[in-house]
N, C-alpha and C positions, 0 to 999 in steps of 0.2 A: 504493500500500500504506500510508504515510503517514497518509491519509486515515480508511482502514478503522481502521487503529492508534487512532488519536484519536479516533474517534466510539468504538468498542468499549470505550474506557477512559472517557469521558463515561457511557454507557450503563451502566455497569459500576456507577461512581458512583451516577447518578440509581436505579437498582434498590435498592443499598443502603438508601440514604436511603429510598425507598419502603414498603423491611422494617420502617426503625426507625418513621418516619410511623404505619404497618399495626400497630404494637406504644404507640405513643403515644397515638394517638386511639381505639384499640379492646381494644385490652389485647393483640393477636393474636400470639403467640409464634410460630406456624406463619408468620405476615408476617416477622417478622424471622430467621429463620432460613433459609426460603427464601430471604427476598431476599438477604441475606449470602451462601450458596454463591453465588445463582445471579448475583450481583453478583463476587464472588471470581473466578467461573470466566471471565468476560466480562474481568476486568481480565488476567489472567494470560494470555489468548487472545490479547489486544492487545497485550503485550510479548513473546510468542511471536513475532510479526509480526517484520521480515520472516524474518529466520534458519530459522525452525520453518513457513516458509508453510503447509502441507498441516496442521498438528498445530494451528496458533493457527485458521487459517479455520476449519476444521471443528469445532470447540469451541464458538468464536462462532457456528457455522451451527447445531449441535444445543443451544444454550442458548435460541438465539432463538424457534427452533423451539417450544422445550419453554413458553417464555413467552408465545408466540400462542396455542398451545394453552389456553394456562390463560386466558389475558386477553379475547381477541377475542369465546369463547363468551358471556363474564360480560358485555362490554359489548355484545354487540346482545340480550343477554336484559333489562339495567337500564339502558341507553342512558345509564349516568352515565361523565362525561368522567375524574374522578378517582377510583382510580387506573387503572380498566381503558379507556377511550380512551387516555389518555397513553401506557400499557403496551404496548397494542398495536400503535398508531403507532410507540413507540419498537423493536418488537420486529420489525413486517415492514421498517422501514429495516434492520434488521439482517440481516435476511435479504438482504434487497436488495444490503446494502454488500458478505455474508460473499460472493454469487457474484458480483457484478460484480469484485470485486479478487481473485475466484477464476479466474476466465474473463481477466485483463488479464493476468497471469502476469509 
């Protein structure tokens, strides 16, 4: 659980920074404001961890979720590694981590 905790609050981080990045280089208000919840909700999911198991996993399962969605379309339509490869990578480990330390119990 440890494990999931530490990547989820990394992950949580790098999104952030990705909003303000998306607000930097492009003017994109919509980058930084998504990325800020959706950075918010990822770091707070991670110190749910372990006490809140079922309430932090599933937070970080349906954020992850919500950020594949948005990422994985954008990078195999413009196959650019920054920010939708990074995002996406970052976002199926997420996936990956929220059931495998869902399923170790």
């Amino acid at each position: 659980m440890e494990a999931a905790k530490i990547y989820f609050i990394i992950f949580g981080l790098l999104t952030i920074a990705g909003g303000i990045m998306g607000y930097v280089k492009a003017g994109s208000v919509v980058s930084i404001i998504a990325g800020a919840i959706t950075g918010v909700l990822l770091i707070v999911a991670a110190f749910l961890l372990p006490e809140h198991r079922v309430a932090g996993l599933a937070t970080a399962l349906i954020v992850s979720v919500v950020l594949a969605g948005q990422f994985l379309p954008k990078f195999f339509r413009t196959g650019r590694v920054m920010p939708a490869g990074v995002m996406s990578v970052l976002s199926v480990i997420g996936i990956i981590a929220a059931i495998v330390a869902w399923m170790r119990k």
